[in-house]
C-alpha positions as CSV (number, residue, x, y, z in Angstrom):
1,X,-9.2,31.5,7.7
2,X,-8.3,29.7,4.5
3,X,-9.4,33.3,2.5
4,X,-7.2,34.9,4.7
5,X,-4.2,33.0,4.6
6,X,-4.0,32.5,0.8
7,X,-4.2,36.6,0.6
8,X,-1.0,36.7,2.6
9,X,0.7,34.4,0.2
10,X,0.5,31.2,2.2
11,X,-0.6,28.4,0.1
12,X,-1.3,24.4,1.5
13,X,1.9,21.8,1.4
14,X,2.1,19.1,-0.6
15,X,0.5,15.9,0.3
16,X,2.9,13.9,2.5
17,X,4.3,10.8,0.8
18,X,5.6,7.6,3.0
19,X,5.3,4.8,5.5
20,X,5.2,5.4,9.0
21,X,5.4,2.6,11.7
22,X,4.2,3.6,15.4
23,X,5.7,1.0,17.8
24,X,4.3,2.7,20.7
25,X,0.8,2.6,19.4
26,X,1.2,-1.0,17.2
27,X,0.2,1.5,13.8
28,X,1.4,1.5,10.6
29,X,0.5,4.4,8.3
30,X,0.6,4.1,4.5
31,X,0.2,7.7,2.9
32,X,0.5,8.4,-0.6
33,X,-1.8,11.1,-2.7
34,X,-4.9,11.9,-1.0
35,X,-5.1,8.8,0.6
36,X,-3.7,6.9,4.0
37,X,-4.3,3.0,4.8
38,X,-4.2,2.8,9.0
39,X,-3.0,-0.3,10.2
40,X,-3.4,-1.2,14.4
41,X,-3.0,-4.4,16.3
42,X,-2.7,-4.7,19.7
43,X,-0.2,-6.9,22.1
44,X,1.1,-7.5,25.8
45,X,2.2,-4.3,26.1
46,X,-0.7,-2.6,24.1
47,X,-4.7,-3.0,24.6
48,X,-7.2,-4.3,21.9
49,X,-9.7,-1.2,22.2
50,X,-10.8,1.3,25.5
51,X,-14.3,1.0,26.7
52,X,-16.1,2.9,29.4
53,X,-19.2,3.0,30.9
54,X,-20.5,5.8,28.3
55,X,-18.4,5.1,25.6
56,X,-17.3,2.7,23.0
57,X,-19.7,-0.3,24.0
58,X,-19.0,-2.7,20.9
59,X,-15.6,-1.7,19.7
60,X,-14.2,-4.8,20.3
61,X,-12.7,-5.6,17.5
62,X,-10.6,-2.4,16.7
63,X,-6.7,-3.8,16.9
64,X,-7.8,-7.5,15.8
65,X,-5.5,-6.2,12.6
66,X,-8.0,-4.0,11.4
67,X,-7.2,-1.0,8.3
68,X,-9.0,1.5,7.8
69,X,-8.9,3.6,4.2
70,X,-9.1,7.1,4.6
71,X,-9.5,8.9,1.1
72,X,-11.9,10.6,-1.1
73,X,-12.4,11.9,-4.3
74,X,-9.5,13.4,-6.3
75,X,-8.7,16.8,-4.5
76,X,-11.6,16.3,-2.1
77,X,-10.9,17.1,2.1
78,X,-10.7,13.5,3.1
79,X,-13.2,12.8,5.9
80,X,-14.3,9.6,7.7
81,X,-17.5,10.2,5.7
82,X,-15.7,10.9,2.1
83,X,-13.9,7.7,3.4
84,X,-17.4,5.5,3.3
85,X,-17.8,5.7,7.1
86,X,-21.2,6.7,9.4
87,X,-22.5,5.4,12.7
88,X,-25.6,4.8,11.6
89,X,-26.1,1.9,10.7
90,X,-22.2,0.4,11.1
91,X,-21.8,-3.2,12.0
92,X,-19.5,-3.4,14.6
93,X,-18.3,-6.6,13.9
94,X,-17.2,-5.2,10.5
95,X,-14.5,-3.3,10.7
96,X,-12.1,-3.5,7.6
97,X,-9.8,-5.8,8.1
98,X,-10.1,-7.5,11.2
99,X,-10.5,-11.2,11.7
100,X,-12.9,-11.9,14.3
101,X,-16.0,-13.4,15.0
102,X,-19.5,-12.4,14.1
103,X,-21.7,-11.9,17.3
104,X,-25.3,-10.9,18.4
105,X,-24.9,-7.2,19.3
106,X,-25.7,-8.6,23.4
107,X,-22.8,-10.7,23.5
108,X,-20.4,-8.2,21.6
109,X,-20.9,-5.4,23.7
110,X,-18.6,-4.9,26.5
111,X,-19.1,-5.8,30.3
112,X,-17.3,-3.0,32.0
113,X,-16.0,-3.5,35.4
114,X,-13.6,-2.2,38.2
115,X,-10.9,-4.7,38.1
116,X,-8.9,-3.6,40.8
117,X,-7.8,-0.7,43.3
118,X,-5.2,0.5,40.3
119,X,-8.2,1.6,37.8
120,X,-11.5,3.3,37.4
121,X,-14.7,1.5,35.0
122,X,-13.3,0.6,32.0
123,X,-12.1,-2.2,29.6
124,X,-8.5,-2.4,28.6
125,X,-8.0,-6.3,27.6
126,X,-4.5,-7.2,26.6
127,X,-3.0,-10.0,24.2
128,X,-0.4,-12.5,25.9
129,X,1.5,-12.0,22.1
130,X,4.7,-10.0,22.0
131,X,4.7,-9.8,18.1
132,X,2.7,-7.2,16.9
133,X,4.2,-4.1,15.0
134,X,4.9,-2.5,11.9
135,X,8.6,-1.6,9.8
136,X,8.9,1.4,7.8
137,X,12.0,1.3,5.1
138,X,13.7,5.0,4.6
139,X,9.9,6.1,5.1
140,X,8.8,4.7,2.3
141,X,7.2,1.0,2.3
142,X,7.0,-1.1,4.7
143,X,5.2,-3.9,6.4
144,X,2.7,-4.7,9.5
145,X,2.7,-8.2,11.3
146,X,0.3,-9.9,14.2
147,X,-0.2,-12.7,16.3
148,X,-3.9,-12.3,17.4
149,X,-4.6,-13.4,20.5
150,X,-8.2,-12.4,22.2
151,X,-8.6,-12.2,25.9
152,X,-10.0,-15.2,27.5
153,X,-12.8,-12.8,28.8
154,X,-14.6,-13.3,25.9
155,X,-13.2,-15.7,23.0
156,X,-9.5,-16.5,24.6
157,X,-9.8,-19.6,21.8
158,X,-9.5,-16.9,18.8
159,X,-6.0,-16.7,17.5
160,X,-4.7,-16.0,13.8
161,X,-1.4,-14.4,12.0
162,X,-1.8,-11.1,10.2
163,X,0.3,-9.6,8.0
164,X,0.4,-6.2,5.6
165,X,2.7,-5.5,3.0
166,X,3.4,-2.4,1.6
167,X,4.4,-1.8,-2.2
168,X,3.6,2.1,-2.9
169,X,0.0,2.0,-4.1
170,X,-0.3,-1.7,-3.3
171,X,-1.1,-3.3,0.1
172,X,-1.2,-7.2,0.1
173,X,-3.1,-8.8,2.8
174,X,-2.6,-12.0,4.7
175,X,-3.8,-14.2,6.8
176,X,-3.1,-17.6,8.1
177,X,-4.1,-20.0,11.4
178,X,-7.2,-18.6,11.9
179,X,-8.6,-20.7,14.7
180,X,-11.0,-20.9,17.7
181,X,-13.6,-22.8,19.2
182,X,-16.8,-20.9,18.9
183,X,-19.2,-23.3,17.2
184,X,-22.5,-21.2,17.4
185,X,-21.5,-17.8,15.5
186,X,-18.9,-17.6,11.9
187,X,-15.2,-16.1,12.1
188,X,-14.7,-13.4,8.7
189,X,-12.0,-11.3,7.9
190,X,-14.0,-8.0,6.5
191,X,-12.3,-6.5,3.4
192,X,-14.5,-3.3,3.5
193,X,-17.7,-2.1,5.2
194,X,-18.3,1.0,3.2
195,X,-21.7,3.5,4.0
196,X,-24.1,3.1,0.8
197,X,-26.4,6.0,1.4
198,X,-24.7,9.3,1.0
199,X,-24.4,11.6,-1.6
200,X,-27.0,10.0,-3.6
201,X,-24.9,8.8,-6.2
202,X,-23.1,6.6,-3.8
203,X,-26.3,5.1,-3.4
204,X,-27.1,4.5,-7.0
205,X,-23.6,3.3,-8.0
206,X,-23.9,0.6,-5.0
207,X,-27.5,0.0,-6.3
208,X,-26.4,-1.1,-10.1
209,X,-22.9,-2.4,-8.9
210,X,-22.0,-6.4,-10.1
211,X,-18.9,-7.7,-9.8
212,X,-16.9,-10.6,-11.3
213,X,-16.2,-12.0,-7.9
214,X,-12.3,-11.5,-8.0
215,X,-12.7,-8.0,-8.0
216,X,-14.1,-4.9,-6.7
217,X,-14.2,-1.3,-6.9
218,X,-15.4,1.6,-4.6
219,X,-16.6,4.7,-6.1
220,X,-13.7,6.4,-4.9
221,X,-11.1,4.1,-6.8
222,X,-10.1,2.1,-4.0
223,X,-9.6,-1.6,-5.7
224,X,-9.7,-4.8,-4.1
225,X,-8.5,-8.0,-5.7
226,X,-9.2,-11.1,-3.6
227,X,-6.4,-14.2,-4.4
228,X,-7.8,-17.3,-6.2
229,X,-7.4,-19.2,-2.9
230,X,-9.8,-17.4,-1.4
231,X,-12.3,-16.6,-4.3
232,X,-14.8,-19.5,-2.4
233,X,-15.0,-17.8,0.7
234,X,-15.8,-14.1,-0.9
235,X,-19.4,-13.0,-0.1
236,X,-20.4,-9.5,-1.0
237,X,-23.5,-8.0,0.7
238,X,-25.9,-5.1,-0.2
239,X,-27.7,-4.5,3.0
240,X,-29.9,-2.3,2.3
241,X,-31.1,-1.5,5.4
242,X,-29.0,-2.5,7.6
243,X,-29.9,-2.1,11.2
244,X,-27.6,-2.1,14.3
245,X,-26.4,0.0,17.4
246,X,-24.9,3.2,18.0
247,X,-21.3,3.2,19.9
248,X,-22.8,4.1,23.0
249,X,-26.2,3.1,23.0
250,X,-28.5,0.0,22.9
251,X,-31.3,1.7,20.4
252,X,-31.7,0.5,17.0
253,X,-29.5,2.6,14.5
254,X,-29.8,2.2,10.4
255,X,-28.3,2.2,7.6
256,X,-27.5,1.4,3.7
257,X,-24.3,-0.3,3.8
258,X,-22.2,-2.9,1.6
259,X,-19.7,-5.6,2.9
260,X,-17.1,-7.9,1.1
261,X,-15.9,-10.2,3.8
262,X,-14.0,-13.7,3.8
263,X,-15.9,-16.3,5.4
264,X,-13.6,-18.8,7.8
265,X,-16.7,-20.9,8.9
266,X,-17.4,-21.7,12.4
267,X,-15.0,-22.9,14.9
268,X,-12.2,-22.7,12.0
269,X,-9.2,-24.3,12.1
270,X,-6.1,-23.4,10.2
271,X,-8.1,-21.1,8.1
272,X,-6.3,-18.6,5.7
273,X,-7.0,-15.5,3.4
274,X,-5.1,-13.5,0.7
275,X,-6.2,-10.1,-0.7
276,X,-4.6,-6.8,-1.9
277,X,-5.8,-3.3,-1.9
278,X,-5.4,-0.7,-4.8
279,X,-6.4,3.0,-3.2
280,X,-6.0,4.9,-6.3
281,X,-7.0,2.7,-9.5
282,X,-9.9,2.4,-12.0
283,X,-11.9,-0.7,-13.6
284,X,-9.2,-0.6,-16.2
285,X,-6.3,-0.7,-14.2
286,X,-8.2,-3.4,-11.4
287,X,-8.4,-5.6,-14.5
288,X,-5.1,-5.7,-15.9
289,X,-3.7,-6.4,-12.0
290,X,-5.8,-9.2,-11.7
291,X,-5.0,-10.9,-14.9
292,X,-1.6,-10.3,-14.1
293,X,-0.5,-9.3,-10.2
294,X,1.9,-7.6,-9.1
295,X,3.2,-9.5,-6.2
296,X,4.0,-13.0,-5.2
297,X,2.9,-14.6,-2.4
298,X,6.0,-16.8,-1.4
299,X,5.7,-18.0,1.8
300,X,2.1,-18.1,4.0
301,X,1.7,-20.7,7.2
302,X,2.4,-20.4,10.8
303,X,6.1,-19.8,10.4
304,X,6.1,-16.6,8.0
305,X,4.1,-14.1,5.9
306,X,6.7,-13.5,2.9
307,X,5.7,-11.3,-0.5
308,X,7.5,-10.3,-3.4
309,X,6.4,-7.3,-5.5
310,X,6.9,-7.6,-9.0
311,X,7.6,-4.3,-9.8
312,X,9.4,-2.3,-7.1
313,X,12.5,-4.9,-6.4
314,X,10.9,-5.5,-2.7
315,X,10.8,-8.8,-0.7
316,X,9.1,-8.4,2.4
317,X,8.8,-11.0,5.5
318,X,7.0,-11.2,8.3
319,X,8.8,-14.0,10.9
320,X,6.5,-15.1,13.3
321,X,9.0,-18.2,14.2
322,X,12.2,-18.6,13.9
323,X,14.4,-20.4,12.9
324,X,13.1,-22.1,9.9
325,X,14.0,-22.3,6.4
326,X,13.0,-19.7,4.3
327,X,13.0,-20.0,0.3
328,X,15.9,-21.3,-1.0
329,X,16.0,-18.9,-3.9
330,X,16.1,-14.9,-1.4
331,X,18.4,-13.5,-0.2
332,X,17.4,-13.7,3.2
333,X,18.7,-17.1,4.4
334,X,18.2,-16.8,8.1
335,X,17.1,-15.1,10.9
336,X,17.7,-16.3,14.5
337,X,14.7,-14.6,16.1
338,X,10.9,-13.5,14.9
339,X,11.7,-10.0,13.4
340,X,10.3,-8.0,10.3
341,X,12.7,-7.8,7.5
342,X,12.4,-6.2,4.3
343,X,14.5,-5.7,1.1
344,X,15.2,-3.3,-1.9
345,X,17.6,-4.9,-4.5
346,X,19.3,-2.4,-6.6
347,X,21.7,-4.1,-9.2
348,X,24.6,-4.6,-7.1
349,X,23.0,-2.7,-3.8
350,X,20.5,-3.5,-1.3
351,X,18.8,-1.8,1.2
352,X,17.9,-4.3,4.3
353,X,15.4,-2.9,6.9
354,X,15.2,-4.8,10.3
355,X,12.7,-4.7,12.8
356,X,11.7,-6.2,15.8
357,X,8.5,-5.2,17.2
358,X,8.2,-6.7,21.0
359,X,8.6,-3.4,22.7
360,X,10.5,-6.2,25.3
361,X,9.2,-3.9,28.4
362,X,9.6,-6.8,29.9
363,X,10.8,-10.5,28.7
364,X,10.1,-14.1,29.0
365,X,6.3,-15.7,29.0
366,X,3.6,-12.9,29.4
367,X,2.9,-11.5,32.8
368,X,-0.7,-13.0,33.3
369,X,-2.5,-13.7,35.8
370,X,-4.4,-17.0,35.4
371,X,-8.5,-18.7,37.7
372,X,-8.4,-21.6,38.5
373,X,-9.6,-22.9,35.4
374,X,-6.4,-21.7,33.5
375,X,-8.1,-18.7,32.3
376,X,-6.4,-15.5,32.0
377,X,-8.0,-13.2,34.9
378,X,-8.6,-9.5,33.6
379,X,-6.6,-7.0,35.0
380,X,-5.8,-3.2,34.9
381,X,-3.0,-1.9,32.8
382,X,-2.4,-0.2,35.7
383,X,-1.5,-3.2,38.0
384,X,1.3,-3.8,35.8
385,X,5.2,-3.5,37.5
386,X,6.9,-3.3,33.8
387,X,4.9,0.1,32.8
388,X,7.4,2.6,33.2
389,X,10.0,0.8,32.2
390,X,12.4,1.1,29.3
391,X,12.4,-0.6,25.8
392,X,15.0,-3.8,26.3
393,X,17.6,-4.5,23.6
394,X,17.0,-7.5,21.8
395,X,19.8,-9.0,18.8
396,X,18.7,-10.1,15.5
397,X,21.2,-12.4,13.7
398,X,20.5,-12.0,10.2
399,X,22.4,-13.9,7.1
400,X,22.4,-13.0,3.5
401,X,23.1,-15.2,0.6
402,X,26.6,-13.8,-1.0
403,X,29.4,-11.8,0.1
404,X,27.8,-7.8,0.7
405,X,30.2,-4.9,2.2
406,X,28.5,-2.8,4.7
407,X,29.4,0.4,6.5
408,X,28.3,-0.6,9.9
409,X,26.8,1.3,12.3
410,X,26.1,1.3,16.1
411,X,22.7,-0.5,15.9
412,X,24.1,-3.6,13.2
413,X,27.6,-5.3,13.2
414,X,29.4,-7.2,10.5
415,X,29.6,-10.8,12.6
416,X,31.3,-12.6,9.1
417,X,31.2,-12.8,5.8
418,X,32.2,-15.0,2.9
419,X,31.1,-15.7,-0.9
420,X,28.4,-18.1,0.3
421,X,26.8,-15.5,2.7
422,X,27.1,-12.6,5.2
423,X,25.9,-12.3,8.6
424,X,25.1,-9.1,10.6
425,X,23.7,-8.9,13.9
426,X,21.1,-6.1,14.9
427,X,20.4,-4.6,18.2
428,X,17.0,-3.8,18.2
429,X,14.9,-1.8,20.4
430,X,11.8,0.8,21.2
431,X,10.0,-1.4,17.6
432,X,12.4,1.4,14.9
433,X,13.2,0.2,12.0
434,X,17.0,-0.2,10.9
435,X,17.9,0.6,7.2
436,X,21.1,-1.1,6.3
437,X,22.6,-0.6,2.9
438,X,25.3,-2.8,1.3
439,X,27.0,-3.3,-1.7
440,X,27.5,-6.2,-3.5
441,X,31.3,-8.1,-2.9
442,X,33.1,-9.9,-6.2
C-alpha cells in the first residue's frame, strides 16, 4: 500500500508537533519528533484501569500518574517494542512513572466481581479526588497534575501529588506526600522499565551499561536526570531474567529487563521525588544538563508543584490548594481555587493559560458510598446519577503582579487592575485550557 501510494505522488506528513491535554480521558500527550510521552491519571469521574474476568488481571497501576515513552530510533516506525516494551517478562508493578506499591503478583491481581444490578464482571475503581488533569498552552507545552488516591478495596491508605511539566524536549517530574500505611511491601515511583533482550544489541548495550548515578541513558536517546534530592533513593536493576505474569494469565512469563526506580520505603510518609526526562539527547548533551539544568524547581509540598524552565521563558504551576502564597518573586500572585496555570513571558507580553481540571459533573464531597467501617464500598460506574450530565462551570480568580492590558474574551474577564497587579476571573469548564495574552501597562 505504501508502494502504491508514493507512485501516485502521495508522500507521508510531517511529524505532528505539540501538547495535547485530554480532559475526558485525564491524558496529556507530549509529541515532538518521533517521539510522544503519554501522561494518564485517573479521578472521581475517571477509573484507575478496566479489568475483566479474561483480561487485564494486574494492571492496577495504569493511571497512578504513570508515562509511557513511545519512540525509537531516528526515522524508525515507533512501536511499543521499538519503545522498550514486551509482555514477557514485564513487572506489573513497574510501569513508568507511577507511584505505587510493590506487591506479590497474588495480591496485585484483581478480584473481579459483579458489584451491582447496573454492571456486568469487571473492575472499574474510582478515586474520591477531583484534581486530576492536564493544560495544553496554544498546543504547545503544557503541564499534568494528580492527587492520587487508591480505592480502599485494596490500599485506600496510598495517596501522593503528581505533577508533569512540559518544556519542548524536557519533561520535569514531581512528586510530593507520598504516604500510606502498608508496612509489609516498599512504595517506588518507577522512572523506566525498559525490555533488555531485543534486537541483540539492546542486550549488549544493557549488558556493559554503568552509570554515574545522576544519570541515565537508553539506547534510543531517551535521558533521564534524577534531582540531587533524590540521588539516595535511585536504584538501578539489571534483571536478567526477570520472571513474572502475563496480563491475563497466572503462568510464569520471562524476561531480560532493566529498572531505575525511586525508593519511598515502606509505609512512607511525606515522601518526595524529582526527576526530568530528555527523549531526544545523547551522553554529551545528558552531561552538560546535569551540570547545569535547565529548570528550577520553585515550589514542591502539598500546596503546589511549581517549575521554571531556564530557557523557554515558562513558569508552570500545578495548585493543588488554594489559597496560599506563592513566590514572592512570579508573576502569579494568587489564585482563589486549585487550577493549572502556566506562563510565557515575552518582553513586555505574556501568554497566561488557565485550567481547571475537575470535569465538576457533579460538586461538593465525592459521591461515595461508605461499610460500616468507613471504607469506601466498590461500586459500578454505572450506578452513578451524575454520568450523563454536563461539565459545570467553575471561576478561577487569578491576580498578576503589575498592571497588564488584555482583550477579554467570553471565558476570562478583566475584574481590576492597577500598577501593583491585575485580576481576571476565568470560567472554566469541560478540563480546556484558556490562553490569555496581555500586554504589559506603563
Amino acid at each position: 500500500m505504501k508502494a502504491l501510494l508514493e507512485v501516485q505522488g502521495f508522500r507521508p506528513e510531517p511529524d505532528p508537533q505539540g501538547n495535547l491535554a485530554l480532559g475526558y480521558g485525564c491524558v496529556s500527550v507530549q509529541r515532538r519528533d518521533n517521539w510522544a510521552a503519554v501522561v494518564r491519571g485517573h479521578s472521581r469521574y475517571l477509573w484507575a484501569a478496566e479489568h475483566y474476568l479474561p483480561a487485564n488481571f494486574y494492571g492496577r497501576y495504569l493511571a497512578h500518574g504513570s508515562m509511557q515513552i513511545l519512540t525509537g530510533k531516528p526515522d524508525e516506525m515507533v512501536t511499543f517494542a521499538t519503545s522498550g516494551w514486551q509482555e514477557n517478562g514485564f513487572d506489573w508493578n513497574r510501569i513508568p512513572g507511577a507511584t505505587s506499591i510493590h506487591l506479590p503478583f497474588d495480591q496485585l491481581r484483581t478480584r473481579v466481581l459483579n458489584v451491582d444490578t447496573f454492571s456486568g464482571m469487571e473492575e472499574m475503581l474510582y478515586s474520591d479526588e477531583a484534581f486530576a488533569g492536564g493544560l495544553s498552552q496554544a498546543r504547545l507545552n503544557g503541564n499534568f497534575g494528580m492527587k492520587l488516591h487508591e480505592h480502599d478495596k485494596y490500599n485506600g491508605s496510598h495517596r501522593a501529588r503528581k505533577s508533569f511539566h512540559f518544556f519542548n524536549g524536557t519533561i520535569v517530574c514531581l512528586g510530593s506526600d507520598i504516604e500510606n500505611l502498608n508496612t509489609e511491601y516498599p512504595t517506588e515511583t518507577t522512572v523506566f522499565q525498559l525490555a533488555a533482550i531485543t534486537p541483540p544489541e539492546t542486550r549488549q548495550y544493557w549488558d556493559a551499561y554503568q552509570s554515574d548515578g545522576q544519570t541515565f541513558l537508553d539506547p534510543n536517546g531517551v535521558g533521564y536526570y534524577i534531582g540531587k534530592s533524590s540521588m539516595k533513593s535511585a536504584k538501578f536493576e539489571k534483571n536478567f531474567t526477570q520472571v513474572t505474569v502475563g496480563e491475563r494469565s497466572v503462568q510464569p512469563s520471562s524476561g531480560d529487563w532493566v529498572s531505575l526506580i525511586l525508593q519511598h520505603g515502606k509505609a512512607p510518609k511525606g515522601a518526595s521525588y524529582e526527576y526530568a526526562v530528555l527523549p531526544r539527547t545523547d551522553a554529551a548533551s545528558l552531561k552538560a544538563f546535569a551540570r547545569k539544568p535547565t529548570y528550577k524547581v520553585l515550589q514542591q509540598d502539598r500546596n503546589a508543584h511549581i517549575v521554571r524552565s531556564l530557557t523557554d521563558n515558562l513558569t508552570s504551576y500545578v495548585l493543588f490548594e488554594t489559597p496560599h502564597a506563592l513566590p514572592a518573586d512570579g508573576l502569579l500572585q494568587k489564585a482563589d481555587t486549585s487550577c493549572l496555570v502556566m506562563l510565557r513571558e515575552d518582553k513586555d507580553k505574556l501568554l497566561l493559560t488557565v485550567s481547571q481540571p475537575d470535569l465538576a459533573l457533579y460538586r461538593g464531597p465525592s459521591d461515595e458510598a461508605f461499610d460500616k467501617d468507613g471504607k469506601r464500598i466498590e461500586r459500578s460506574i454505572y450506578s452513578r446519577l451524575w454520568i450523563g450530565n454536563d461539565s459545570g462551570e467553575i471561576p478561577v480568580t487569578i491576580t498578576l503582579k503589575g498592571m497588564w492590558q488584555v482583550a477579554e474574551t467570553p471565558y476570562c474577564k478583566l475584574v481590576s487592575a492597577d500598577k501593583k497587579q491585575t485580576v481576571l476571573r476565568f470560567t472554566c469548564k469541560d478540563a480546556a485550557s484558556f490562553d490569555v495574552e496581555l500586554r504589559k501597562r506603563k
